[in-house]
C-alpha positions in Angstrom: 137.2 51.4 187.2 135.5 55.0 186.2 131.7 54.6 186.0 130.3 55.8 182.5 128.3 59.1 183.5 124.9 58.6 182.1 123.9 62.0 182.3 127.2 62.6 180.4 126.3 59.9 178.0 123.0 61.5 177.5 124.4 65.2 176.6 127.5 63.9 174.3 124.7 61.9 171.9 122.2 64.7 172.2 125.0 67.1 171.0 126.4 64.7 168.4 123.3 64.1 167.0 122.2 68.1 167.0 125.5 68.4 165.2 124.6 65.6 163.0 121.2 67.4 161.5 122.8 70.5 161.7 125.6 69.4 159.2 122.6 67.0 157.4 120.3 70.3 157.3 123.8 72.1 155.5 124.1 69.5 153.2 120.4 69.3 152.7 120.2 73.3 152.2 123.2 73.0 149.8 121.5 70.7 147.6 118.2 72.1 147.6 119.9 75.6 146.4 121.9 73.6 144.0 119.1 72.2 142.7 117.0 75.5 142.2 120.0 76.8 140.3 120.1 74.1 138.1 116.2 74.3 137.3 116.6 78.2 137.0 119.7 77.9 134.7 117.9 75.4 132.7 114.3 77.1 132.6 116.3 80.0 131.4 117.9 77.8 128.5 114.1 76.6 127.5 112.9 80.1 127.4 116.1 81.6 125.7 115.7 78.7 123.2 112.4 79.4 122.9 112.4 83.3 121.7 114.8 82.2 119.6 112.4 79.6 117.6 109.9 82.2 117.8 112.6 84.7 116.5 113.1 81.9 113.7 109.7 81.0 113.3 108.3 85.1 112.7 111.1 85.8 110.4 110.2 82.3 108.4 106.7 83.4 108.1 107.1 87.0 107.3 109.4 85.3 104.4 106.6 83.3 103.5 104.2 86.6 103.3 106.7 88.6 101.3 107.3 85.5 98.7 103.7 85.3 98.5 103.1 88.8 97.2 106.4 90.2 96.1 108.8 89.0 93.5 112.5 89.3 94.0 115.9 89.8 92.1 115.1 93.2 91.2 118.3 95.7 91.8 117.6 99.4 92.2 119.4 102.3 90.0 121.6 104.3 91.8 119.8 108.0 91.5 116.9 106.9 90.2 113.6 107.0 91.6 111.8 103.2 91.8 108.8 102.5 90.9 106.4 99.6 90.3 103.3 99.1 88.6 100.3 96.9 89.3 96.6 97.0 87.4 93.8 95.6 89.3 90.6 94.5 86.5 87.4 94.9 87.8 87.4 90.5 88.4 90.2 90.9 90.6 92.8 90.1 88.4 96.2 91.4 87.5 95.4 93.1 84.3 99.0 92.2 82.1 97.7 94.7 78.8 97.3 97.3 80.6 100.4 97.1 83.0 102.2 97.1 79.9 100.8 99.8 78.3 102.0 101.7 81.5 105.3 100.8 81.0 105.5 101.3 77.7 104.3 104.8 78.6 107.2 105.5 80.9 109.9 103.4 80.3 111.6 105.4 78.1 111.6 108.3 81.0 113.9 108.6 83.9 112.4 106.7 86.5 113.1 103.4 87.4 110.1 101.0 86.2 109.4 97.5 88.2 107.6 94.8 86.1 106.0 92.4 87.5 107.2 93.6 90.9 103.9 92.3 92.5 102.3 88.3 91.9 98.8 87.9 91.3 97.8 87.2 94.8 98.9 90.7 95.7 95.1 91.8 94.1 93.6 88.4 94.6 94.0 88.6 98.4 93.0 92.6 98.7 96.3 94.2 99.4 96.6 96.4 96.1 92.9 97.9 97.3 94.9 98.4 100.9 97.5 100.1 98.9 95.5 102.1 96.2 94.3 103.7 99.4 97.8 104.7 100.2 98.1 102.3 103.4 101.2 102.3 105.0 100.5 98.8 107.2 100.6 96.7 104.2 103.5 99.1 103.2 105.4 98.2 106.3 104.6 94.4 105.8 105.9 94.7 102.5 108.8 96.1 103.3 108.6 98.6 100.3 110.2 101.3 101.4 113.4 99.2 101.1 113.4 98.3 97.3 110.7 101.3 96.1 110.1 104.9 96.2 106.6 104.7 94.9 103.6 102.6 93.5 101.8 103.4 90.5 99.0 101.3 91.0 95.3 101.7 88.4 92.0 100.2 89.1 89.6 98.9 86.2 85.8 99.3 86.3 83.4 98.1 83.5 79.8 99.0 83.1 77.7 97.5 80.2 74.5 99.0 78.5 72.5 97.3 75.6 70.7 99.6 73.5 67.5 97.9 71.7 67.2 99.7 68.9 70.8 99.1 67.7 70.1 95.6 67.6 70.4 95.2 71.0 74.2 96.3 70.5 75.9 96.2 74.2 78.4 98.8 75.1 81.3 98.5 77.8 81.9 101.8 79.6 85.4 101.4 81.1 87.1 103.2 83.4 90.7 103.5 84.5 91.7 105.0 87.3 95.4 105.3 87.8 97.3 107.1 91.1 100.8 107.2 91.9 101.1 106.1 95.7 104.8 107.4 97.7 105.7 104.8 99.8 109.2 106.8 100.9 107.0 109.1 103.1 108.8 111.8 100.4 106.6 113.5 97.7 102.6 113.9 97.1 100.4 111.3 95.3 98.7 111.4 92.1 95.6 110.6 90.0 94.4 110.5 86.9 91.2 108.8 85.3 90.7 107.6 81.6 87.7 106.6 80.0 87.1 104.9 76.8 83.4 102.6 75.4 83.8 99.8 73.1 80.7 98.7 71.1 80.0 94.7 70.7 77.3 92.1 70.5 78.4 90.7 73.5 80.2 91.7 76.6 83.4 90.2 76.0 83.7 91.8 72.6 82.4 95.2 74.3 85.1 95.0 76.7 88.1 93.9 74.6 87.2 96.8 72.3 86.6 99.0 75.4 90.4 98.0 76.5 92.3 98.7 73.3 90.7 102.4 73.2 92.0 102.7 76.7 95.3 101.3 76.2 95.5 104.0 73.0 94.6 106.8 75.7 97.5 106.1 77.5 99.8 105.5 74.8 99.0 109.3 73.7 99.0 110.6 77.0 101.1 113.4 77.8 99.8 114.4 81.7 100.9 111.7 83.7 103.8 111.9 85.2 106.2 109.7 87.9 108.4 112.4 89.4 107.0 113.4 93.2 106.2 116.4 93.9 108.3 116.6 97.7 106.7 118.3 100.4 
């Protein structure tokens, strides 16, 4: 009978067992990689799907902002210039009488009039003083360039005096202040200031008196004008 070589023995399992982790090791490699990918591929699906819901969630919120301030379902005229209108009283307020008197004063011309373009919270909130100032961030985040050429924007002030020996007769100095703002980046801006006093026993009285001169003033105005002067 052949004796079993021990020493042989010995080699033949120490080789099949190096060839044993070796081909474990593969397999274990192999897995491991395959694993990585999979966590790669799919970290890359969580951060693709998340730009996307920040994509979403941005454009959501800047919808939000423009609904806030801006009213739609106005359509421009082709070859027209566009242009809307927003009175700021000296509370804060939209000021309706006088934004009509303004567009009364140029509808009939050829310019494109937008009434009410803007909502209340577009003086409540501080943008029209952003824009009076002809600022083009809260033009950008308006997006006005897209439905407008220009603004044509007026700022009410009010000062009362009370004069003793008139019976103590209060008077309401008011002042309007009215500027046509490009928000194209074409043409040159304008201004023009009207003043008109209103006598009354009280402020309100004072004021509303005040406010019907001043909307006269602009009905017989002949110097304003909408059309840009381009650079």
């Amino acid at each position: 009978m052949n004796r079993i070589n021990p020493k042989r023995v010995t080699v033949f399992v120490c080789v099949m067992a190096t060839i044993a982790i070796f081909i474990y090791s593969a397999q274990s490699y192999r897995e491991q990689q395959k694993a990585a990918t999979i966590v790669q591929q799919q970290r890359a699906m969580e951060n693709e799907a998340a730009a996307h819901q920040a994509v979403q969630d941005a454009a959501a919120e800047h919808a939000q902002y423009l609904a806030r301030y801006v009213n739609t379902g106005f359509s421009r005229k082709s070859g027209s210039e566009t242009v809307a209108i927003a009175v700021a009283s000296e509370n804060g307020t939209l000021n309706r009488a006088v934004t009509a008197a303004l567009v009364s004063r140029f509808q009939s011309g050829p310019v494109q009039i937008l009434s009410p373009f803007f909502k209340p919270e577009f003086v409540s909130d501080g943008l029209f003083n952003d824009a009076f100032t002809g600022s083009g961030e809260i033009f950008n985040k308006l997006e006005l360039a897209k439905s407008l050429d220009a603004l044509l924007l007026a700022r009410q002030e009010v000062q009362y005096s009370t004069n003793p020996s008139l019976q103590n007769v209060v008077t309401a100095t008011m002042q309007l202040k009215v500027t046509v703002v490009p928000v194209s980046g074409r043409g040159d801006g304008k201004t023009w200031t009207f003043t008109a006093y209103g006598p009354g026993f009280t402020k309100e009285v004072a004021r509303q008196a005040a406010e019907e001169r001043l909307i006269k003033q602009i009905a017989d105005d002949t110097k304003m004008s909408l059309t840009l002067q381009n650079h």
